[in-house]
N, C-alpha and C positions, 0 to 999 in steps of 0.2 A: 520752525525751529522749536525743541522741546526740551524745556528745562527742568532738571527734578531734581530737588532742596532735599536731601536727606538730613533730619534734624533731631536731635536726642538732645534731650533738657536735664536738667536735675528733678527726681521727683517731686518734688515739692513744690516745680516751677511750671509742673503740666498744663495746668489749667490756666496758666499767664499764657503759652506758649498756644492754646488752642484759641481765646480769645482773642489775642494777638493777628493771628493768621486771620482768624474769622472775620478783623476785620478787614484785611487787606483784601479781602475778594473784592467786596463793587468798588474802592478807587483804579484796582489792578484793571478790573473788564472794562470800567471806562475809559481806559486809555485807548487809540486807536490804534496802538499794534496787538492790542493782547485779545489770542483766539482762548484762550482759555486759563483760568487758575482756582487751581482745587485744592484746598490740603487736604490730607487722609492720616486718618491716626492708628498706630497699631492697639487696637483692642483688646491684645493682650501683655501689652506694655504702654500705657499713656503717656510716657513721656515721649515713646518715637512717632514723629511726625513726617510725612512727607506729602513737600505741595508739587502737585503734576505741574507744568505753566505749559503754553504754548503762545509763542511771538511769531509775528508776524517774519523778521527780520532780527539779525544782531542787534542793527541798530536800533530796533525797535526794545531791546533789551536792555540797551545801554539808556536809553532813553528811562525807562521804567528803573534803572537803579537810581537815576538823578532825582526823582520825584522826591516831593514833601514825606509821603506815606512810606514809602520805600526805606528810607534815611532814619524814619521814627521806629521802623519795625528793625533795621538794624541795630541801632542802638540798646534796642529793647533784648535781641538775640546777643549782643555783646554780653549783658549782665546775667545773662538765666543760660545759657548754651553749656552742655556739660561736656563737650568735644565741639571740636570743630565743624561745623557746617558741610557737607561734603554736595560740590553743586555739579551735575555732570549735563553737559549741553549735548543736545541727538538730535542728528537731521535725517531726514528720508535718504535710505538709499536710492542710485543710480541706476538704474532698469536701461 
């Protein structure tokens, strides 16, 4: 399953918002459902952020919102997010 965090900050909150992310990578990959999480920043706007993720499972997703880190980074995206968060879940097609 693959989840992508579409995330636009206030400018002034860019550099909270990249270090933030930067640090959820190694608690995110130690978890055992998580095949992958990356943020990526638009370079020509610093405040848009998008983290690729790939879980295992739903539950393996729900599992990673419950976390310490997870809960800390929310809170953190509560104060500095300049819109809404927009999170779209995509699974492999059916062949």
């Amino acid at each position: 399953m693959i989840l992508i965090a579409e995330l636009t900050t206030r400018p002034d909150q860019a550099e909270r918002l990249r270090t933030m992310l930067e640090g959820m990578i190694e608690p995110s990959l130690d978890e055992p459902g998580c095949i992958g999480y990356q943020p990526l920043v638009d370079p020509n706007h610093p405040e848009r952020m998008v983290v690729l993720e790939e879980w295992r499972d739903e539950e393996a997703l729900q599992e990673h919102f419950a976390t310490p880190h997870y809960r800390h980074a929310k809170a953190v995206l509560d104060e500095i997010l300049a819109e809404p968060a927009v999170l779209r879940r995509l699974a492999p097609t059916e062949v």
